[in-house]
C-alpha atoms as one frame of an Amber mdcrd trajectory, in Angstrom:
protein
 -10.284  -1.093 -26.741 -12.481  -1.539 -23.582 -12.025   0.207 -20.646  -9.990
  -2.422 -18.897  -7.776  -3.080 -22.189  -6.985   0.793 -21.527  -6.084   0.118
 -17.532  -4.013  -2.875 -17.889  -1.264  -1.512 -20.251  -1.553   1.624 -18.138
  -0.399  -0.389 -15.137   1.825  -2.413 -17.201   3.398   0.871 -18.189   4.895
   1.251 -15.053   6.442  -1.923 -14.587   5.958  -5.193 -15.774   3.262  -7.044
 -13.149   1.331 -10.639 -12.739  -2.781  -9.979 -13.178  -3.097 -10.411  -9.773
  -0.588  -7.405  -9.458  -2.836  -4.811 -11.938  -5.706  -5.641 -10.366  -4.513
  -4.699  -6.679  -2.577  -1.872  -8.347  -5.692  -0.747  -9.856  -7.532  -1.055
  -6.367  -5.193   0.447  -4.247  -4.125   3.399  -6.938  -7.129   3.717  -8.936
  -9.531   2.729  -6.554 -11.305   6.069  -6.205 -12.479   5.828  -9.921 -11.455
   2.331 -11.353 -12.344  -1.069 -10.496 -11.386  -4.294 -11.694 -11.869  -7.486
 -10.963  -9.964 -10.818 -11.750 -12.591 -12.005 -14.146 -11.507  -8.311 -16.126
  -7.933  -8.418 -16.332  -7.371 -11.993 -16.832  -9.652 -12.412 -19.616  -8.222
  -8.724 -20.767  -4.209 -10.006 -20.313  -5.226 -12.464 -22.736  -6.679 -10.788
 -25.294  -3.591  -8.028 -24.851  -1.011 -11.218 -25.177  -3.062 -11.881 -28.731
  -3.398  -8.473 -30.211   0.534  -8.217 -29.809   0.088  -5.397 -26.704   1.817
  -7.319 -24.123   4.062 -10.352 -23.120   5.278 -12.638 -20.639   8.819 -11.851
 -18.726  10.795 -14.078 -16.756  10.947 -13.219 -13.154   7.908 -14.510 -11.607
   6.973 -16.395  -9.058   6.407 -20.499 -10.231   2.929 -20.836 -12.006   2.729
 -16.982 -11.938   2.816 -15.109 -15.085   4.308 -11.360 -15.231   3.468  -9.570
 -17.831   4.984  -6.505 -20.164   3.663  -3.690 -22.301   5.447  -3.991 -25.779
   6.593  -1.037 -28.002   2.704  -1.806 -30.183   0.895  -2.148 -26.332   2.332
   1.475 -25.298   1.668   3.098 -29.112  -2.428   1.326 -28.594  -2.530   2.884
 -25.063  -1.237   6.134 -25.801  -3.866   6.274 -28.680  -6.579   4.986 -26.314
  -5.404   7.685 -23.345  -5.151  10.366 -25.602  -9.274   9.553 -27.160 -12.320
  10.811 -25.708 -13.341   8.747 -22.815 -16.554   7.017 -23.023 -19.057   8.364
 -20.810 -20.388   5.997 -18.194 -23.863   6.395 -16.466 -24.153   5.889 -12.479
 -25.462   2.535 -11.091 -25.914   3.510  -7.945 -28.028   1.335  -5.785 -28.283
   3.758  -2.988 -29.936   6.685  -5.386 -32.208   3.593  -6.920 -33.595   3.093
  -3.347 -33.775   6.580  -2.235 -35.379   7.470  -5.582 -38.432   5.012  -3.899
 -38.121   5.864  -0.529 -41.740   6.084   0.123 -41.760   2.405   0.285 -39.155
   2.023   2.655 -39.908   4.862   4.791 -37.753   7.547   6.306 -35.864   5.685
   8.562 -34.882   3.073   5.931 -33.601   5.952   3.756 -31.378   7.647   6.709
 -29.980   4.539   7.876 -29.182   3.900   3.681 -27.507   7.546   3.988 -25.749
   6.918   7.138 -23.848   3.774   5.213 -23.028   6.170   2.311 -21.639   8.756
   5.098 -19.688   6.168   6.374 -18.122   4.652   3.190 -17.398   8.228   2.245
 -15.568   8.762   5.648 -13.492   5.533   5.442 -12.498   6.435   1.570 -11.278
   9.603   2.996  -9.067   7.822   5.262  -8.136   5.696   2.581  -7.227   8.835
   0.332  -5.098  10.348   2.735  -2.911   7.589   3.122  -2.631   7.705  -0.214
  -2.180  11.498  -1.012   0.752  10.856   1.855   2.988   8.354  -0.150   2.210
  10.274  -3.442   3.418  13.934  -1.614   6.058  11.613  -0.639   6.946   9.950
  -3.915   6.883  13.969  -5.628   9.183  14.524  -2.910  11.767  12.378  -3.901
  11.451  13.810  -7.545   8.956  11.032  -9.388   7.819  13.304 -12.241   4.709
  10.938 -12.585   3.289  11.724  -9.540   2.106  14.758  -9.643  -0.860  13.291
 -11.988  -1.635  10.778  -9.567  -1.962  13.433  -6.923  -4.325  15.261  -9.666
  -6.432  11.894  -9.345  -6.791  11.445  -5.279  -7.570  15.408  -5.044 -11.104
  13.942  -7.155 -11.596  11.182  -4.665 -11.170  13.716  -1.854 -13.180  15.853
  -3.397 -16.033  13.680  -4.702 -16.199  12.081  -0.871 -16.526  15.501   1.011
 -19.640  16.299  -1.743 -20.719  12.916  -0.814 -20.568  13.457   2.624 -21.800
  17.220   2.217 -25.247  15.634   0.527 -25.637  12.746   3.123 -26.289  15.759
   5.632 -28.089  17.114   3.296 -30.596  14.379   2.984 -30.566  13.241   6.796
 -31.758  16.631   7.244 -34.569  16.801   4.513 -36.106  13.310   5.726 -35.907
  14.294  10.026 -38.238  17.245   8.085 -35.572  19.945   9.072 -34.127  22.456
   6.597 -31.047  22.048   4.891 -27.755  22.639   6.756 -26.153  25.559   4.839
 -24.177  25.515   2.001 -20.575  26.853   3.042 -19.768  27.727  -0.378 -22.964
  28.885  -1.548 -23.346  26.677  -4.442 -26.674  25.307  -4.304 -29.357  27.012
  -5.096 -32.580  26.764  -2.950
């Protein structure tokens, strides 16, 4: 099972959905660590409707499919949830540039930083919409989320380090010395 069989019974396992539906489910819930595209999870619903893992429901909208996990889709996802997950190397482009900065110079590199700063700041924003409904949604009593809080506290977390290193870097190439390290972490 590939990593986007795994996602699309997961979202399917909330409710039935068209593929248009996982995927913005998957951006706008999983967004912080997941992302799908259309050429995944169509390709992937189709392979799901094959194996036996999911089906069409009545219900949609004309010429739109929704789409079901069946009793065999949630026994294959709990099997594939409860495996090892497969590490995943980086591809940052960002890092790939920085890593040969001496060809694009210092400012090149900052303003490169300054765009990761930013994205970092905007997924932030984005998070704490998000951590909002979820607080809300334990609120009401939804025993699921409370793991989906467990997931935005990463995002938050992984765009503050982000944001931590950007000053980090902006100060190493103005040839200052690193801001400090409130925590006391990182060792110099």
């Amino acid at each position: 099972m590939n990593r986007t069989e795994l996602v699309v019974p997961a979202v399917l396992s909330v409710r039935p959905a068209t593929g248009y539906a996982v995927r913005d489910l998957v951006h706008g819930r999983l967004g912080a660590f997941r992302g799908e595209s259309f050429g995944q999870v169509h390709p992937a619903i189709s392979r799901l409707v094959a194996d036996g893992s999911v089906h069409p429901v009545e219900g949609g909208r004309a010429g739109s499919a929704r789409y079901a996990l069946t009793a065999a889709g949630r026994e294959r996802l709990l099997a594939g949830l409860a495996g090892p997950p497969v590490p995943q190397r980086p591809r940052d482009g960002t890092l790939l540039r920085l890593f040969f900065g001496d060809l694009l110079g210092p400012a090149a590199c900052a303003d490169l930083v300054r765009q990761v700063r930013e994205r970092a700041g905007e997924r932030l924003a984005v998070l704490a919409a998000a951590r909002a409904e979820v607080e809300g949604e334990i609120a009401a009593g939804d025993p699921r989320a409370r793991y989906r809080l467990t997931t935005i506290s990463a995002g938050e977390h992984t765009a503050r380090a982000a944001r931590a290193w950007c000053e980090e870097t902006l100060a190493a190439l103005a040839g200052e010395p690193p801001p400090p390290d409130p925590l006391g972490t990182i060792p110099r």
